[in-house]
N, C-alpha and C positions, 0 to 999 in steps of 0.2 A: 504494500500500500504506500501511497505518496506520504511524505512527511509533509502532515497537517499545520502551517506556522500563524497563527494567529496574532496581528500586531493591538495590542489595545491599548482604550481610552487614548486613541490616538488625538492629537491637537486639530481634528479637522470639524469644523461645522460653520453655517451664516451666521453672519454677523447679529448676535440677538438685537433682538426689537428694541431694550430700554439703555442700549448705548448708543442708537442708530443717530439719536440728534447731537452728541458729543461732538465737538468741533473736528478731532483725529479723524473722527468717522467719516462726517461728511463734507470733508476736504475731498479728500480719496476718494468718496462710493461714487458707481455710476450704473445705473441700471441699465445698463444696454451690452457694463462687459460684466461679463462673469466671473474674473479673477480679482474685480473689486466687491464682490459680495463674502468672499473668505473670510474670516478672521483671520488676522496676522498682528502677530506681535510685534514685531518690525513696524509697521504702522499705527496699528493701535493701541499700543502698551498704557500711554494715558487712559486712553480710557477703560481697558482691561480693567485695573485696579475696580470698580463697581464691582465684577463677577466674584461669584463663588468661586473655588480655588482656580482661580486666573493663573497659578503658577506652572497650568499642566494646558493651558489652552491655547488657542491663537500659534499653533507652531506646524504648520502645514509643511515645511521645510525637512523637519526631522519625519516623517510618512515619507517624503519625497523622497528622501535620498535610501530608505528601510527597504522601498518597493522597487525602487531600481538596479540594488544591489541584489535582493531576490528574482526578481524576473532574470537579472541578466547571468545568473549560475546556472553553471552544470548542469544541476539536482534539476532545476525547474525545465533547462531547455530539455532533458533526458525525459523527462513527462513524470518525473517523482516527487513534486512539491505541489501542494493545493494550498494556496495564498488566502489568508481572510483579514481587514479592517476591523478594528470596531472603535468606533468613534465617543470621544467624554459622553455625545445623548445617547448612547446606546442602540446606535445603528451600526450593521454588520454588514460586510460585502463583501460579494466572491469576487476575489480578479482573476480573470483566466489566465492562464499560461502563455496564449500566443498574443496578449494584448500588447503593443508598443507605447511606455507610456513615456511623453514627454521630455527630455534633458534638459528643456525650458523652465525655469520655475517656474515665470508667467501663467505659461500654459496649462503644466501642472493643475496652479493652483484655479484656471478657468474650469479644467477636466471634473477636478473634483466640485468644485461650486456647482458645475451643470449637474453631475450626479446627486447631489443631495436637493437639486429643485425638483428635477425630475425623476430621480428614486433609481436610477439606473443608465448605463450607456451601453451602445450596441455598436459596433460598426461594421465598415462592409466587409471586412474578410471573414466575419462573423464574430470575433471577438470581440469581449465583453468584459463589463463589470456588474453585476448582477445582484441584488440584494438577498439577506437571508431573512426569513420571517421567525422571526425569536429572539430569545436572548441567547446569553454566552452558554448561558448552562445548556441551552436548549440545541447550541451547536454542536456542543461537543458528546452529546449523546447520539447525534447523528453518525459516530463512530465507533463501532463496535470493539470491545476489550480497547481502546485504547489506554497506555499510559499519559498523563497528563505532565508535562513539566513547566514550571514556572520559574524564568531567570532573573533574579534580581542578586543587586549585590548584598544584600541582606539575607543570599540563602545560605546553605552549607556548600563549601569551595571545594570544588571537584577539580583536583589538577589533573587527571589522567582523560582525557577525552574519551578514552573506548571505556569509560565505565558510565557513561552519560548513556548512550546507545547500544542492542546489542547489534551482533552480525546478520541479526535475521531481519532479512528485507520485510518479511511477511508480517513481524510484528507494526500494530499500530503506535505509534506518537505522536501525541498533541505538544508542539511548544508554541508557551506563550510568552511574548516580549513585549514591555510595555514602551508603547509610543510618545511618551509625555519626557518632557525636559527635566524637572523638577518631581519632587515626591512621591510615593507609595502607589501599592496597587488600594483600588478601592477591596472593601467587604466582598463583593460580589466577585470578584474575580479573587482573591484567596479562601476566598470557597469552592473552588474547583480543585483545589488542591493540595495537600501539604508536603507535595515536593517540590520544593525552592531549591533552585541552586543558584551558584556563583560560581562562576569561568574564571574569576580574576581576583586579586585582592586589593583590586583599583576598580574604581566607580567608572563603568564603563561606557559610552555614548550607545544609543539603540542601532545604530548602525553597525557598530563594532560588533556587538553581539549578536545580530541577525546575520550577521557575516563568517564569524566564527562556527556558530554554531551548525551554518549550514556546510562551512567548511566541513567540520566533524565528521555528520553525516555522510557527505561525499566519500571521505577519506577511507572509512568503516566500513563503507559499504562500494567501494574503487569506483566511484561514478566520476569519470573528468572528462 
C-alpha cells in the first residue's frame, strides 16, 4: 500500500470575515485574483494578531514548499504515496499524484484560494485535488490495520530510520506532519495516536521532515 502522508492544521484558509476591513487587509485584497483572498502572514501579520492562535495561521508558504517536495519524490512518482491536507478549519484534500502544482508562490497561493471557494480542482489531464468528507479520524479509518505515526519534536527520538518503518511494502502507514510554523498539535489530532516520534534533536522545519521521512521510506523499501 502507498504511504499514506497526511500534512495538518496546515496554515491554508480565506481571509476571515472580521479582519477583512483591517487596513493590511484591504490594501492587498482584490476580488477578481484569487491569490489575494489567502491568508498570509507576510501581508497580514497586523492584523492576524485578532485570531485565535494566529501563530499557526496565514503561512500558505510552509504547505507550498511540504507539497512540492512530496509530489516531486520517488515514493510519489513510483505510484507509492497518497498525499492529504488538512487545513486549521478542518478541511481535508486529496492531491493526486500526477497533479503539477505550481513553483510560483503566487500561483500556488491563487491554486489553493480557488480550491477552498470552490471545494475542489480538476484539470484536463484529469488531475486533481479533491476533497474528503470527514474529519481526521474519519480518514484514517479509511485504512485498514494501518499504523498511525505522528512526528513532532516532542516525541521519542528515533535515531535509526529502519526502526520507524518495517521492510514490508504490504504493511499500512499513516504519517502525520504538522503544517503550522509555531506550536502543538491540536487534541484532535493527538488523539489518533500515541506514537510520536522525533527524527532529530533539533526542532525541525515541516519540510525537512516530510522530506526525511519520505526519504526513509524510499530507502527501506529501494524505491529511487
Amino acid at each position: 500500500m502507498p504511504l499514506v502522508l497526511i500534512l495538518v492544521e496546515t496554515g491554508l484558509e480565506l481571509i476571515p470575515n472580521q479582519i477583512r476591513t483591517h487596513p493590511a487587509v484591504k490594501k492587498n485584497i482584490n476580488n477578481k485574483l484569487y491569490s489575494s483572498q489567502l491568508l498570509d502572514n507576510a501581508i497580514h501579520h497586523s492584523a492576524m494578531k485578532k485570531l485565535k492562535n494566529f501563530e499557526k495561521r496565514g503561512r500558505p508558504d510552509i504547505a507550498h514548499i511540504c507539497i512540492l517536495n512530496a509530489l516531486g519524490s520517488p515514493l510519489n512518482k513510483s505510484g507509492y504515496l497518497d498525499l492529504f491536507i488538512h487545513t486549521a478549519n478542518n478541511k481535508i484534500f486529496n492531491i493526486k499524484s500526477e497533479i503539477r502544482i505550481n513553483r510560483n508562490f503566487n500561483r500556488f497561493k491563487g491554486l489553493m484560494a480557488k480550491l477552498l471557494i470552490d471545494g475542489e480542482i480538476k484539470l484536463s489531464n484529469n488531475s486533481s485535488i479533491i476533497p474528503f468528507d470527514g474529519n481526521l479520524k474519519d480518514l484514517t479509518k479509511q485504512f485498514s490495520d494501518a499504523e498511525i505515526l505522528l512526528f513532532s519534536s516532542k516525541g521519542k527520538l528515533v535515531k535509526d530510520y529502519s526502526n520507524i518503518f518495517t521492510a514490508d511494502i504490504s504493511k499500512n502507514y499513516i504519517v502525520i506532519i504538522g503544517g503550522f510554523q509555531k506550536g502543538t498539535f491540536s487534541n484532535e489530532v493527538l488523539k489518533l495516536s500515541n506514537n510520536i516520534i522525533s527524527i532529530s534533536k533539533n526542532s525541525l522545519d515541516a519540510s525537512i521532515v516530510v522530506s526525511r521521512i519520505i526519504t526513509f521510506y524510499e530507502l527501506i523499501h529501494k524505491i529511487i
